[in-house]
C-alpha atoms as one frame of an Amber mdcrd trajectory, in Angstrom:
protein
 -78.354 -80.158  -7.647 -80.862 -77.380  -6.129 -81.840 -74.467  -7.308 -81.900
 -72.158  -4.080 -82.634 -68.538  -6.359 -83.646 -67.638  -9.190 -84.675 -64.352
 -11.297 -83.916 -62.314 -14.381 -80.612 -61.889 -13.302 -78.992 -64.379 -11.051
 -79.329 -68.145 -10.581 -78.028 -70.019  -7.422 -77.379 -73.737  -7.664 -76.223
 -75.649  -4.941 -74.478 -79.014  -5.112 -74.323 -81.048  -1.612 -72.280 -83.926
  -3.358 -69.564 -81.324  -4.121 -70.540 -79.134  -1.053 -70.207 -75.869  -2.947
 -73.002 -72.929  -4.051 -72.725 -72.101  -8.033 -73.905 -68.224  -8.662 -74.692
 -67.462 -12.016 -74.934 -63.769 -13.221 -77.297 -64.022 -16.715 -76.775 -60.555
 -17.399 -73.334 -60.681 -18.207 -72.946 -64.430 -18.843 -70.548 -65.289 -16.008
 -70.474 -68.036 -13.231 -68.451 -68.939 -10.390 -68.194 -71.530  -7.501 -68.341
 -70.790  -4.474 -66.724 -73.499  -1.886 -65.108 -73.967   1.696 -65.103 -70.763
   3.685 -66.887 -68.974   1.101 -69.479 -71.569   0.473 -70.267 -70.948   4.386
 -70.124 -67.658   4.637 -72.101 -67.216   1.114 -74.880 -69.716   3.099 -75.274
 -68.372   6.454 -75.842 -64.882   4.538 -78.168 -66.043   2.443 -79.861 -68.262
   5.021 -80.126 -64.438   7.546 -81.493 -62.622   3.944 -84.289 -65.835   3.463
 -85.018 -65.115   7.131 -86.420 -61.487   6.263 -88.925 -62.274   3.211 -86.532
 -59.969   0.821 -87.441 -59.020  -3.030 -85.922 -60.102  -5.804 -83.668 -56.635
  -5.819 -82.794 -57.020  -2.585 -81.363 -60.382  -3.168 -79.809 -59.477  -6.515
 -78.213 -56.567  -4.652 -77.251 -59.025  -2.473 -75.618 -61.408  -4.748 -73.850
 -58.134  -6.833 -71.427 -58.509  -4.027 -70.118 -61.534  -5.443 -69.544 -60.435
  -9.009 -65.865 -59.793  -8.935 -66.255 -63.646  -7.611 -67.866 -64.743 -11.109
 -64.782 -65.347 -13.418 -65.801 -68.130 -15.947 -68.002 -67.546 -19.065 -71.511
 -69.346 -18.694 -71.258 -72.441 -21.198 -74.028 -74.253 -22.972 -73.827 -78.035
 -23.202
């Protein structure tokens, strides 16, 4: 596990065992995972956005986009 972002509102976790990118959104308690041609699309844009030094609100903007991807309620173990 690697934690590739993190702020007040998101978290992004990826897994290279499982090859797959989990985005949290801590605001509203939901997660989802991201894998196959999402996981490489979801990469490559994050990879272009790293490239430009963003802000936090840029990248939250960024990863906004993938709320309607975020189905599953964020579970403490």
């Amino acid at each position: 596990m690697h934690v590739m972002y993190n702020s007040e509102n998101y978290c992004v976790v990826e897994f290279p065992g499982r090859h797959g990118i989990e985005v949290v959104d801590k605001t509203m308690g939901r997660t989802g995972f991201l894998e196959g041609a999402v996981e490489v699309k979801f990469r490559a844009s994050m990879a272009g956005l790293a490239a430009g030094e963003p802000s936090a609100e840029s990248v939250d903007e960024f990863l906004g986009h993938y709320d309607a991807l975020l189905t599953n309620s964020v579970a403490l173990h």
